[in-house]
N, C-alpha and C positions, 0 to 999 in steps of 0.2 A: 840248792843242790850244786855241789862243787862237780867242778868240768874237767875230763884231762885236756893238756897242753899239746899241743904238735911235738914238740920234745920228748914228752911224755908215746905219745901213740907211736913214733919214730921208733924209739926204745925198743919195744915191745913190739913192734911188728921184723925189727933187726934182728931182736930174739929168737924169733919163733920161726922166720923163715929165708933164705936165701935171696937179698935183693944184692943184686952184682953191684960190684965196684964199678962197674961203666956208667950206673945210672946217676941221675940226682931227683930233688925234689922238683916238680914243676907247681903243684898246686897241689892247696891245704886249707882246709876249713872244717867251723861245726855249723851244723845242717840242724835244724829243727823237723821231725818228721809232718812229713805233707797230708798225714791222716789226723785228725781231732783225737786226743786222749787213746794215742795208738802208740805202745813196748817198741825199739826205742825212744826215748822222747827226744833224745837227740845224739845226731852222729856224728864222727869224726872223722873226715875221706880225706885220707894223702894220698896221690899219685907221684910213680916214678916215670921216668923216661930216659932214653940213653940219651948221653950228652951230644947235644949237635942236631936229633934226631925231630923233625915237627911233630907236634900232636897228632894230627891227622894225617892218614894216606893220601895217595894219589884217586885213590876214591872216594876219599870224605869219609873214610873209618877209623876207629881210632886205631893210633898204628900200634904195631903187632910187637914193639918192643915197651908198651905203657905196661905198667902194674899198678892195680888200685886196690888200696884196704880201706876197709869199711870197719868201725868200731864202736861200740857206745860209749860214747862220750858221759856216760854217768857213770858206767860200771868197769869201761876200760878192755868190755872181751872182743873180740872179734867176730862180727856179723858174718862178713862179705869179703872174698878175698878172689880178684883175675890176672891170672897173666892173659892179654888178649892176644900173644902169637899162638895159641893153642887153639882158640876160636878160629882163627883163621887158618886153620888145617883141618878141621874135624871134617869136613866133608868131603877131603879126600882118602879119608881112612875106612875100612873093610870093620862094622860094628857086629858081637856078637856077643850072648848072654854069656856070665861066668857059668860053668860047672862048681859043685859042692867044694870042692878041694881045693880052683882057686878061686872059690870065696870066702873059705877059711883061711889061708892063708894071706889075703889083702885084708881082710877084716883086721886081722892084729895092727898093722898099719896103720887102721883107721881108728883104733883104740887108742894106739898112743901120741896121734895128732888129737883126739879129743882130749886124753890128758894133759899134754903137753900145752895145748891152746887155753888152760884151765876152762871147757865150754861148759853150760851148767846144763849138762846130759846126763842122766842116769840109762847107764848101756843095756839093764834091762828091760826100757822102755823103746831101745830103736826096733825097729819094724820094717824092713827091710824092702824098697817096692821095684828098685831097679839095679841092677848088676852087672855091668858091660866091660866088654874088653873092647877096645877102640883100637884095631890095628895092634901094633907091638911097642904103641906111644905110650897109652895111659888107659889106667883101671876109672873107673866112672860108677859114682855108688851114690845112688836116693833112698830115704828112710823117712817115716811117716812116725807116728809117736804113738804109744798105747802102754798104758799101765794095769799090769792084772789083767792081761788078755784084752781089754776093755780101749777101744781106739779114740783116738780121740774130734771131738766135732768143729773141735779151734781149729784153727788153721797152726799145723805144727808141723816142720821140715826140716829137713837134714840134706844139704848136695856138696858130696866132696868130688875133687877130682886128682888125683896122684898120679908121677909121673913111674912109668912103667919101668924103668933102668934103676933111679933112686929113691923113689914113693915121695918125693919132690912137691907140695903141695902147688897144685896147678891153679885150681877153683876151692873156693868154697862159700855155702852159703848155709847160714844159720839162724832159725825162726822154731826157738827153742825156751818159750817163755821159762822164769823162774816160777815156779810155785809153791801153795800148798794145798794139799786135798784130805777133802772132808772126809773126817772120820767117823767108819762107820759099817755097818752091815745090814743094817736095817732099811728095806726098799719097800717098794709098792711091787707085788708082782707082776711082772708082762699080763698075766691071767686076766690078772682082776682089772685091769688098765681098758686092756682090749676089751671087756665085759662090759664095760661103763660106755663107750662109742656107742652113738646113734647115729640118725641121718644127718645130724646136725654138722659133720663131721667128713659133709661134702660140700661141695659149691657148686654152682653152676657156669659154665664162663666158655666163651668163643677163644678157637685155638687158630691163629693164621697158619701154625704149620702144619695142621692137617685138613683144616676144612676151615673159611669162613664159612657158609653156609647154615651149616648145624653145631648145634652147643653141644658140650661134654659134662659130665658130672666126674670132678677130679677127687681128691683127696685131701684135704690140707695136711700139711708136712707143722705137725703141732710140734715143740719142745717142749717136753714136759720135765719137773725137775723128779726125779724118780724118788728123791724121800717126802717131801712133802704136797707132790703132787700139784705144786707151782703150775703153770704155762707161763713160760719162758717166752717163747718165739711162735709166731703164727703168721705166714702168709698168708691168710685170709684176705680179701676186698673189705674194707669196709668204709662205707661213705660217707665222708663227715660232711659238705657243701656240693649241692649241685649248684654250678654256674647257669647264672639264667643269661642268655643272649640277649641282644637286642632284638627287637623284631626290623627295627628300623636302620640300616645301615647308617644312615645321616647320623644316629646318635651317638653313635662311635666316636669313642677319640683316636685322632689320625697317630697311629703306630709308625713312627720313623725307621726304615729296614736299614742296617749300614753291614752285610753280611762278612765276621774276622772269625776268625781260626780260634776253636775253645782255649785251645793252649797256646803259650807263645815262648821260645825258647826263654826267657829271660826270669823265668815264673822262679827257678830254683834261687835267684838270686833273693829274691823276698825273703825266703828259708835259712838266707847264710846271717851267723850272727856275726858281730865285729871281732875282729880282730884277739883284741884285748880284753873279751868277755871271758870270765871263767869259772861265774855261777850263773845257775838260771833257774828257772821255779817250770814246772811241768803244767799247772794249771797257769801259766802265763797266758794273755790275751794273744789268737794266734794271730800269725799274719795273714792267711790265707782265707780267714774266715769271721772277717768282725765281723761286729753285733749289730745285727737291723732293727730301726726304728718302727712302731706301730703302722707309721705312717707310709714308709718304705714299701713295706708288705701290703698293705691297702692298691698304693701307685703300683706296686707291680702286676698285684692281681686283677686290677682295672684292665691294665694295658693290655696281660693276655684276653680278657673279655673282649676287648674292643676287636684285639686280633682274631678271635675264632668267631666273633662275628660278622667277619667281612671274608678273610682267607678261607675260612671252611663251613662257610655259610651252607653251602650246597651239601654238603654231606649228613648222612642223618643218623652220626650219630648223637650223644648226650655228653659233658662234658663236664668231668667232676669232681673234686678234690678226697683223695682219698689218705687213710692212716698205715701208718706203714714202720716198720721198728726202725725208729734213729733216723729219722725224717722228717719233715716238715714241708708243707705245699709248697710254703716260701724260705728257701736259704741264701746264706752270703755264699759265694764259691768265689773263687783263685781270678787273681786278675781282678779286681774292684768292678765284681760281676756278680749279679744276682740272677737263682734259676728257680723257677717256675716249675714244681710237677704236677702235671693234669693227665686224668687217666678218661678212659673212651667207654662209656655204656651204650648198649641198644638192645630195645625191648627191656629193659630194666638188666639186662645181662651184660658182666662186663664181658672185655677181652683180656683173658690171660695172659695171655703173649701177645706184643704189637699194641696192646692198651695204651701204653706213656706216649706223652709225647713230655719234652723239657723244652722250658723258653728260658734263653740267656738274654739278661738286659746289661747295658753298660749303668753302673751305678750313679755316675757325676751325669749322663747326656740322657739315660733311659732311652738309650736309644735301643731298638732289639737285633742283637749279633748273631745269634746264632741257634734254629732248632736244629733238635735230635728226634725224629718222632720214630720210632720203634716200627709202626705199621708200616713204612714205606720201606722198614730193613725189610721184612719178611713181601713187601708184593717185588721190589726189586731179586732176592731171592728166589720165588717160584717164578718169575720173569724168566729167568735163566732155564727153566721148566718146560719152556715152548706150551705148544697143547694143553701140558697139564694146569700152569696157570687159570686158564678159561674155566678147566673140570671144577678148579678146586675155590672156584669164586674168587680169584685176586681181580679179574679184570674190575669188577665194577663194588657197590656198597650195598648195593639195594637185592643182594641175595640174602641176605641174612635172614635163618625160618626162626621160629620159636621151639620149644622142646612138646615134643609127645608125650613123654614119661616121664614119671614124678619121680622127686627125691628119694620117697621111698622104697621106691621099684628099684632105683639106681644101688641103694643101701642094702639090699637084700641080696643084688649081686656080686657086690662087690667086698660087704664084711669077711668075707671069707680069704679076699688077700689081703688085708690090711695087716702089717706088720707092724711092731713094736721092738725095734734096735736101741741099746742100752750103750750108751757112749759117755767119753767125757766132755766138758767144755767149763769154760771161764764162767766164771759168776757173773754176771752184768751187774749184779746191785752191791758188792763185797769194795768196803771202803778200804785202800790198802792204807795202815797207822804207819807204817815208814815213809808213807809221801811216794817211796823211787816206783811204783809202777808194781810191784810183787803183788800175783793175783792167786785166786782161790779157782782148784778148779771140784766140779762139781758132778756127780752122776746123775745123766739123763734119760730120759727115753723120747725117740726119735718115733713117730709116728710116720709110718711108708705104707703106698701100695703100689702093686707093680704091673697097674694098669688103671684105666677110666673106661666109661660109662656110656657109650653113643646118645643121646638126649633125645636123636630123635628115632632111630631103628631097635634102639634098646641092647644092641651088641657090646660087648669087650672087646676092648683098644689094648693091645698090650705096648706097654712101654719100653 
């Protein structure tokens, strides 16, 4: 896949918008994106600066005379565009929503920066979510995406910012995939969708933010694909390995702790390609994420063993590896770091929220850097709570009841709000034949409800 040039993005971003004669180039590069098999696959950031002028303020921001554009380095459009002296004033301006008349009038504005930026938007799928006048600086406009009425479930955005005197592109950010969508009219009805749900169609699981104590009966958030009636996406629990403990601490392997920072600034430097590079291949091996050996995965899942059998020896609950979409118990992550997801059961019930915890190892020492565990977000949170902490069981473990009411008690009262939302999203299994990343999107249907189930008083929880 051929790359543009800095020459190239210079060109075209001279084109298209206003960088003053005062400035020059400070830094320039292509970026490989930091997500796995994620639109663009690789970018191209030139920054400007006034001559003379450092990078940084006197408070370690970036100063208020840089401009940085952002492009795709395969396709050549423009992602991302700041002038950051605009940032650095927005909080002292008076914000207030547009009225109809100047929103029609900044709209045209922003029509002909999307043509003019050739962005690959069709204007009758923007969807309009924010609308601001900012002082008598600049118009400020967010747009979400939907076709056919029909919104969509990708993640799909639109942020411009225009200067209020000359419609001067101030911002802009653009997460506006290319695609194409499946042809067709022929669905599964909402009707008969919802008709087919059973109880199966709950779960049971412990909520820190409302109560350890007592479990809930939620809803799984199903994706379903609305013609063939696929599942797609399923947050469901489901448990592939329970970890068995030692019983014996002594036979534990000693876990070396050297406690560093997940990220470390230096991380985007792995992402910059050379200089002189000016093809690349999108299924290239990434940096951020080689390939772990059988064995790797073995030694690291030992290690967290050994750890939760001495560190969280005391606590009761179960500890266990679970399925999750586009994940795996054991991964490579950034920084020649491998992480560990382990999820929390008790009474055979997991926790919903506050379950995970992640163990980062160094991959060369194995030595372990750094947890994340989710439950200690949510008891440091009601911490902040005073009193209410105690009410709501964060002080200790050993409150946790079982449920009173069965799954299908909980399904009898709850099929009545389960919704069925008809959305778009990207096909996860749609091979793209051009290689560049062009994807398919797809009609779904979004399984909701808009509450749960108390497990053990048998009340509605509204959400």
């Amino acid at each position: 896949m051929k790359l543009i040039t800095v020459e190239e993005a210079i060109k075209r971003i001279e084109q298209w918008t206003d960088i003053p004669c005062t400035h020059e180039v400070i830094t320039s590069g292509i970026y490989r994106n930091s997500e796995q098999n994620q639109t663009p696959f690789y970018t191209m950031e030139v920054m400007w600066n006034k001559r003379g002028e450092p990078e940084l303020d006197e408070e370690g921001l970036v100063n208020k005379n840089t401009i940085l554009a952002v492009l795709d380095a395969c396709t050549g459009k423009l992602t991302a565009f700041y002038r950051y002296g605009s940032d650095q004033t927005a909080e002292n301006l008076d914000v207030e929503d547009m009225d109809d008349e100047m929103y029609r009038k900044v709209s045209g504005h922003i029509i002909q920066w999307i043509e003019k930026l050739g962005l690959p938007i069709d204007l009758g799928e923007l969807v309009v979510r924010k609308k601001r006048l900012c002082g008598d600086k600049w118009y400020e406009l967010s747009f979400s995406r939907a076709r056919a009425g029909i919104p969509f479930r990708s993640y799909q955005q639109f942020d411009i910012r225009l200067d209020a005197d000359d419609n001067q592109l101030l911002h802009l950010y653009c997460r506006w995939d290319d695609c194409e969508f499946e042809e067709g009219e022929e669905r599964i009805s909402d009707g008969n969708l919802l008709a087919k749900l059973t109880e199966e169609q709950l779960s049971l699981g412990y909520l820190p933010v409302l109560s350890l104590e007592k479990p809930f009966y939620v809803c799984h958030e199903h994706v379903i694909h609305a013609k063939t009636g696929e599942l797609l996406f399923s947050d469901e629990i489901v448990v592939l390995e329970r970890i068995a403990l030692y019983q014996n601490e002594a036979d534990a392997k000693p876990v070396k702790w050297n406690e560093q920072p997940i990220w470390t600034k230096d991380y985007r430097e792995l992402l910059r390609l050379s200089d002189h590079v000016t093809e690349a291949e999108i299924d290239a091996p990434h940096p951020l994420f080689p390939d772990l050996a059988m064995e790797e995965k073995e030694l690291a899942k030992e290690l967290v063993r050994s750890y939760l059998s001495t560190a969280y020896a005391d606590d009761p609950f179960e500890y266990v590896y679970t399925r999750k979409p586009d994940q795996e118990a054991v991964e490579s992550f950034p920084q020649n770091r491998v992480v560990v997801h382990v999820h929390r059961m008790i009474h055979g019930i997991p926790l919903l929220m506050g379950g995970g915890i992640r163990f980062f190892f160094d991959r060369d020492t194995w030595e372990l850097v750094q947890i994340m565990d989710a439950l200690d977000f949510w008891r440091s949170v009601k911490a902040e709570e005073g009193d209410h902490a105690e009410e709501k069981g964060i002080a200790g473990n050993d409150h946790f009841r079982k449920a009173l009411r069965t799954r299908a008690e909980a399904w009898d009262a709850l099929k009545g709000r389960v919704t069925v939302k008809l959305r778009y999203m990207f096909d996860p299994h749609y091979p793209d034949p051009s290689g560049r990343g062009r994807k398919k999107a797809i009609p779904v249907y979004v399984i909701d409800c808009d509450c749960m189930y108390d497990g053990e008083s048998g009340e509605l929880v509204e959400l």
